[in-house]
C-alpha positions as CSV (number, residue, x, y, z in Angstrom):
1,X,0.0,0.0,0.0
2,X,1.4,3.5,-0.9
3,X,1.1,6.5,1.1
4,X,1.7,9.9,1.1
5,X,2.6,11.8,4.0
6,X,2.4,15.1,3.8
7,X,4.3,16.8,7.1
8,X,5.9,20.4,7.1
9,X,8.3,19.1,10.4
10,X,10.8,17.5,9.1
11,X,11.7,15.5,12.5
12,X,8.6,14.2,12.7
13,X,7.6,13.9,9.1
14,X,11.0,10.9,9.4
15,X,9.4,9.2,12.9
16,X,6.2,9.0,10.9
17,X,7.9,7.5,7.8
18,X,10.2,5.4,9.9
19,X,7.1,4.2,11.4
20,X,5.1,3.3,8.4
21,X,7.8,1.7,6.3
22,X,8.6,-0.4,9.6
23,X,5.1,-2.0,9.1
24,X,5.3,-2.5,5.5
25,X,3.3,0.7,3.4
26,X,5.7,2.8,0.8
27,X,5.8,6.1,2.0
28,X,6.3,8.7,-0.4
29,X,6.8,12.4,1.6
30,X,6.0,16.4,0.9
31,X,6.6,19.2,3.1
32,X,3.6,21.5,2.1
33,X,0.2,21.6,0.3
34,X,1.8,22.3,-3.3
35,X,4.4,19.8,-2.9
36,X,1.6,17.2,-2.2
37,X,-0.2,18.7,-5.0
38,X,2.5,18.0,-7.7
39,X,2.7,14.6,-6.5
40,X,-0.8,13.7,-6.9
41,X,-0.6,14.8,-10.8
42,X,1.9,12.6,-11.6
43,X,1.1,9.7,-8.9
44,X,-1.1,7.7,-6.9
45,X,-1.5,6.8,-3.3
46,X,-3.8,4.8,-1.0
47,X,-4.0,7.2,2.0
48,X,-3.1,10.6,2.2
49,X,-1.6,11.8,5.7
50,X,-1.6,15.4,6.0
51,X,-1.0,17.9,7.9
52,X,-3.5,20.9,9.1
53,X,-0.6,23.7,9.6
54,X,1.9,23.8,6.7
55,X,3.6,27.0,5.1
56,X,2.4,28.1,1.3
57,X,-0.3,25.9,1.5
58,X,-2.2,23.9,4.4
59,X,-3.6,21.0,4.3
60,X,-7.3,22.5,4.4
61,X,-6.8,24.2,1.3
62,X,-4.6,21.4,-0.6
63,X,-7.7,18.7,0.4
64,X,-10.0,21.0,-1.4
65,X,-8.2,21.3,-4.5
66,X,-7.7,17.2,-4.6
67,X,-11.7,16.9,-3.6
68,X,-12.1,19.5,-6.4
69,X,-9.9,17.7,-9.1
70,X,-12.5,14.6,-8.4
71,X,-9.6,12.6,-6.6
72,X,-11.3,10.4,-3.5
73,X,-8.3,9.1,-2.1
74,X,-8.5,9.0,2.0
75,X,-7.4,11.9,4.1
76,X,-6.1,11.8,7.5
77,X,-5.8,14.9,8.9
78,X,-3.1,15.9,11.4
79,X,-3.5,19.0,13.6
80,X,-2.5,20.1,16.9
81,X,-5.3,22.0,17.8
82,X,-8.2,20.0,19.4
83,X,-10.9,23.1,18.8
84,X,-13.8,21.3,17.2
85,X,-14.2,24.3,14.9
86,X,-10.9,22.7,13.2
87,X,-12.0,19.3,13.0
88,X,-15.4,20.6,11.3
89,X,-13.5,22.7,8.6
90,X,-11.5,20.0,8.1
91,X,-14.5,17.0,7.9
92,X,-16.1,19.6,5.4
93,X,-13.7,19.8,3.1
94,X,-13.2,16.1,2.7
95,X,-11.5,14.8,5.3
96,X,-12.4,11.5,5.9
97,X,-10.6,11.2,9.9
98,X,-8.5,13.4,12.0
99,X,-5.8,13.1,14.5
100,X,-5.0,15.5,17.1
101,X,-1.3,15.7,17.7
102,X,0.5,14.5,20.0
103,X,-0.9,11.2,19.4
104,X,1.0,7.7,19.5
105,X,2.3,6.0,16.4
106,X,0.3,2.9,16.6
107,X,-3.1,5.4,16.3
108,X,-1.4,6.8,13.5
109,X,-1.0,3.1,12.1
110,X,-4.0,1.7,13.1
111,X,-5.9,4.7,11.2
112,X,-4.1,4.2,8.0
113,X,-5.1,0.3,8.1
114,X,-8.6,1.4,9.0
115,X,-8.7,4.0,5.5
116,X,-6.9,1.2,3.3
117,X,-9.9,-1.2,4.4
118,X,-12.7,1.3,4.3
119,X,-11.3,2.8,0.8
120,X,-11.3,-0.7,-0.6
121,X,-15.1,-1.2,0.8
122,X,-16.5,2.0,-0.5
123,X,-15.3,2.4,-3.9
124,X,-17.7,4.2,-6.5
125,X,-20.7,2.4,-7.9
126,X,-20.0,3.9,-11.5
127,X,-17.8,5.7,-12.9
128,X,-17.3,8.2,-16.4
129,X,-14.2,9.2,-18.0
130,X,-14.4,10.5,-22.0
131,X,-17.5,8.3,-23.0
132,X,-17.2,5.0,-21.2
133,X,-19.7,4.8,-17.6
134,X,-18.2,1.7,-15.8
135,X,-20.5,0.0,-13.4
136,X,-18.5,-1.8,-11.0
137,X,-21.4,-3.8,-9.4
138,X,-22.9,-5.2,-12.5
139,X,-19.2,-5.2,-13.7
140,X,-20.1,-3.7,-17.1
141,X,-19.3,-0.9,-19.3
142,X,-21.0,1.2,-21.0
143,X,-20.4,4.0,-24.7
144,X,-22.0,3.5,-27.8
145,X,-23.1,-0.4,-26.4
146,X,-22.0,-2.5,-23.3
147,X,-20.1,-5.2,-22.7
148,X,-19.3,-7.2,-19.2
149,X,-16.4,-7.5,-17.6
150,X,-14.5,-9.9,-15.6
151,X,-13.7,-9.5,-11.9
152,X,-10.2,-8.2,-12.7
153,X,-10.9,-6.6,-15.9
154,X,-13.5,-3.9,-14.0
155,X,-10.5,-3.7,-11.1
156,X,-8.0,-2.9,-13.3
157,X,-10.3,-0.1,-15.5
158,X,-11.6,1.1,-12.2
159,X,-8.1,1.9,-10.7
160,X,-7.3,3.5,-14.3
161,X,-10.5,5.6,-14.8
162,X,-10.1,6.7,-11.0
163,X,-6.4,7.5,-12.0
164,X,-7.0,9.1,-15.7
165,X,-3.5,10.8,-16.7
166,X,-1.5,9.0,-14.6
167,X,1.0,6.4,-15.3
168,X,1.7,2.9,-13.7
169,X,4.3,0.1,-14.0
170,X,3.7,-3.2,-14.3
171,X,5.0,-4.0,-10.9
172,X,2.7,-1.1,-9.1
173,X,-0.6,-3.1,-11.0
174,X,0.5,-6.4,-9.5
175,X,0.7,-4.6,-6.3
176,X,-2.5,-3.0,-6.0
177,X,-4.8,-5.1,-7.8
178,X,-3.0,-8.7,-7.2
179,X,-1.4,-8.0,-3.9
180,X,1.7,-8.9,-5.0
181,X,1.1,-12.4,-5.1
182,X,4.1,-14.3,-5.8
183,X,2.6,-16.8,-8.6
184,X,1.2,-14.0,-10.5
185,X,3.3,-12.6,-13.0
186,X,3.5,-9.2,-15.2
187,X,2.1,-11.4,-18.0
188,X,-1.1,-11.3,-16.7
189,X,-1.2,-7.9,-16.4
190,X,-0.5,-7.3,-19.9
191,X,-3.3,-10.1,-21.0
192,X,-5.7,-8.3,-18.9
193,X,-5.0,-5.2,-20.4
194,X,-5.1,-6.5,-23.9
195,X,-8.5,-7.9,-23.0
196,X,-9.6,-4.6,-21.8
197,X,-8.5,-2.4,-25.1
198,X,-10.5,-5.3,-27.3
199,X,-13.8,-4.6,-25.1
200,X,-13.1,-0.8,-25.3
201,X,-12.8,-1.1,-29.1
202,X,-15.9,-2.8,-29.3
203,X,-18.1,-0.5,-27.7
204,X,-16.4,2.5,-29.8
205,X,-14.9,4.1,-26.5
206,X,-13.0,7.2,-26.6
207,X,-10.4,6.2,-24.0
208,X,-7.4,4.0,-24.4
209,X,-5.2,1.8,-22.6
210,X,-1.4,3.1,-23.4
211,X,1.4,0.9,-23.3
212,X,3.6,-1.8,-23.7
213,X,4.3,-5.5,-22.2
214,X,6.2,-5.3,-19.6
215,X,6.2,-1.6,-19.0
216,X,3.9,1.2,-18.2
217,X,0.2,2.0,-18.8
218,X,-1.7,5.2,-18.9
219,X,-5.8,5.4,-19.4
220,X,-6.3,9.0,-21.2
221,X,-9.0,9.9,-23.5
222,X,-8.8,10.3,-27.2
């Protein structure tokens, strides 16, 4: 599981790190809002651990800019104020938990496994990118006709349409969407996504599965 951890002090920012690594997620670290930002654009994460109080940017005002750009990955928030007002402003911009620092690093751990689990559970029913709807509970999609999917086939589209613009490896697919299972290999990533661009084709899509065997793969829209 990948996080990003978004802490402006630095000292803590590593203990938190240190902490997560320890237990197995890849951590991935910014020091402020924009930092976190430019990340995002280029990358995906499982949880998002930010920080309230952070110079050029806070973390209230970066959550509403990923909220904004339709991205539903969950949100910790970290503050050290315990006003309710904060927690409130922070819930309403998208937040989905808070911590009040100082707080112990199995909380923070604890939380994190709690978001992975929940954002697993509660993933969207359907979903539209270009012309495609995907309907991940009838496991169907949908342009100028439908076509169903298979189990994998609508988990591998969904973490693409979720993630339009962004780019993956081979490896980071097996990861998320086989759990790195050791008798799973990046051939079956690439027959998956072959089977995927042959359904896409025949409902006359307008996105595309870029890409090669082996290497990376991008969803975008023609």
């Amino acid at each position: 599981m990948k996080v990003l951890l978004v802490e402006d002090e630095k000292d803590l920012s590593r203990a938190e790190s240190t902490i997560l690594t320890t237990v197995g997620y890849d951590v991935s670290v910014a020091y402020d809002g924009i930092e976190a930002l430019e990340y995002l654009e280029k990358n995906d994460c499982d949880v998002i651990i930010m920080d309230i109080m952070m110079p050029r940017m806070n973390g209230i005002e970066a959550l509403k800019v990923i909220r904004e750009r339709g991205d539903f990955t969950p949100v910790i928030l970290l503050t050290a104020k315990s006003e309710t007002d904060d927690k409130v402003i922070g819930l309403d911009a998208g937040a989905d938990d808070y911590l009040t620092k100082p707080f112990a690093m199995k909380e923070l751990v604890a939380r994190v496994k709690s978001m992975t689990r929940r954002n697993e559970a509660y993933s969207p029913k359907n979903l539209k990118v270009g012309s495609v709807t995907l309907n991940t509970e009838k496991q169907e999609i949908t342009s100028e006709n439908s076509i169903s999917l298979t189990f994998k086939e609508t988990k591998l589209l969904e973490f693409l349409m979720m993630n339009e613009g962004k780019e993956f490896s081979t490896e980071r697919l097996l990861e998320h969407l086989w759990k790195n299972d050791e008798s799973v290999s990046g051939d079956v990533v690439w027959v998956c996504v072959s089977f995927l661009r042959n359904k896409l084709s025949s409902i006359n899509a307008d996105i595309e599965i870029l890409g090669e065997k082996g290497g990376s793969y991008i969803l975008s829209v023609r």
